[in-house]
N, C-alpha and C positions, 0 to 999 in steps of 0.2 A: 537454761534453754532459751529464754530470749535473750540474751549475748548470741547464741548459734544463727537465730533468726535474724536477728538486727545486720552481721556480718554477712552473711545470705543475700539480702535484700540489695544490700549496699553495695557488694561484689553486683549482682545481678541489674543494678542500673549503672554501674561504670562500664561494663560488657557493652551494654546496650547504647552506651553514648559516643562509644569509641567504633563499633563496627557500622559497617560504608552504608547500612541502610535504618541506623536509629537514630537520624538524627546529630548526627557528626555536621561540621561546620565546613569542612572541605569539598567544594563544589565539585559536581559530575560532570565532566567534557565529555556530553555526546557526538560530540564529532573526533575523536583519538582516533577507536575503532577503525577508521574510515583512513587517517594518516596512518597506523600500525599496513590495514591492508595493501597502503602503496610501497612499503616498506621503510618508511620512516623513521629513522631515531630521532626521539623527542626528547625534548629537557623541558622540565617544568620549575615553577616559582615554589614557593611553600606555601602559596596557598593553592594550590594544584591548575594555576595556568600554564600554555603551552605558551613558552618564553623563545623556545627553538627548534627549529624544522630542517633535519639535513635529508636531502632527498637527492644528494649526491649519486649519478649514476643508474638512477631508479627508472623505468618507464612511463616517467611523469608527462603530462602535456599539456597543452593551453586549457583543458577543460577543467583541467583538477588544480586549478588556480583560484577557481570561488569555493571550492572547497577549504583551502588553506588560508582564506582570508576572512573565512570564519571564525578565527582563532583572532580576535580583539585586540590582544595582549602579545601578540609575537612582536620579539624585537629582532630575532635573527632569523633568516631564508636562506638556506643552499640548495640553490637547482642548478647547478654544474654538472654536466655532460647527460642532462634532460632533452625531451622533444620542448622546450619550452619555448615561443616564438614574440614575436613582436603584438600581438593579438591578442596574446594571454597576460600580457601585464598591466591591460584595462581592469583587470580585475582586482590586483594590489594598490591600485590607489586609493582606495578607502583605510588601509591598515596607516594609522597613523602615530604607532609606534614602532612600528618596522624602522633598524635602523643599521643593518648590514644585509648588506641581498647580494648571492654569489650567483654568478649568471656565465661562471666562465663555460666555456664550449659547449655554446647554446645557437641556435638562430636568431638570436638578438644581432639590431640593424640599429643606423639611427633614428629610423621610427621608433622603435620601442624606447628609448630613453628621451621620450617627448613624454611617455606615460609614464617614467619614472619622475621627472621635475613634480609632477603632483603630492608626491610624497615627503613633504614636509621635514619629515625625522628623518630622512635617510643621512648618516653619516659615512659611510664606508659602502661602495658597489663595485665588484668585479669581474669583469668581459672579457678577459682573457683568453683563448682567442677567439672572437667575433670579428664580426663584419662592420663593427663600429669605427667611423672614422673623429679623428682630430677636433672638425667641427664641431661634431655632436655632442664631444665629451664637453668641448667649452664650452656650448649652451647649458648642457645639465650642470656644468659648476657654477656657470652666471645664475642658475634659476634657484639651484642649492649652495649659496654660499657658507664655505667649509667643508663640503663632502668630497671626501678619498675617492677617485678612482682609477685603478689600478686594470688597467688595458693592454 
């Protein structure tokens, strides 16, 4: 009988260490919820960070830009064929692992890629087609040297 109890117990605190509210080790992103309602596909790390954000096509716009850069840890952003404008990218310069950002058919100008030079990590950005011109691009490559971009 206590073999029955001891197996019992034991089964009953592995339960409990594994389900999302006893104390498991895998952080809660209260802000997902929030990327799901924009319609967002997310990819996470294994330790349940948001690592990428496609928002490809979504009714996204400069507001829901500090919402997405609430995400610490995102190394990839696609806002391709977004309301996303030159205004809204004041707000991604804090992400300092961000390190592809898709911006193709977007109202991105050479303004806004004065707001992307802030961005340290960025290796790969795509404007495709925007209103960005020649110049612009080669300040952002002078300010980010090695970063792709594909315009």
């Amino acid at each position: 009988m206590r073999i029955v109890w001891f197996v019992l117990a034991l089964s009953l605190s592995v339960i409990g260490c594994n389900s999302s509210g006893g104390g498991g080790s895998a952080p809660v992103d209260k802000h997902t919820d929030d990327l799901i309602a924009l319609g967002a596909q997310i990819k996470k790390d294994t330790g349940g960070n948001v690592i990428e954000i496609d928002l490809t096509g979504k009714p996204v716009g400069n507001s829901d830009l500090a919402l997405i850069a609430r995400h610490t840890r995102l190394q990839k952003l696609w806002l391709s064929s977004t309301g996303v404008t030159d205004v809204g990218l004041i707000d991604l310069q804090s992400m300092k692992r961000l390190r592809v950002l898709g911006l193709a058919r977007t109202g991105i100008t050479d303004a806004g890629l004065k707001h992307l030079a802030a961005i340290k990590s960025l290796r790969e950005v795509y404007f495709f087609p925007t209103k960005v011109t020649d110049g612009a691009v080669d300040e952002l490559k002078a300010a980010l040297p090695g970063v792709r971009v594909i315009y």
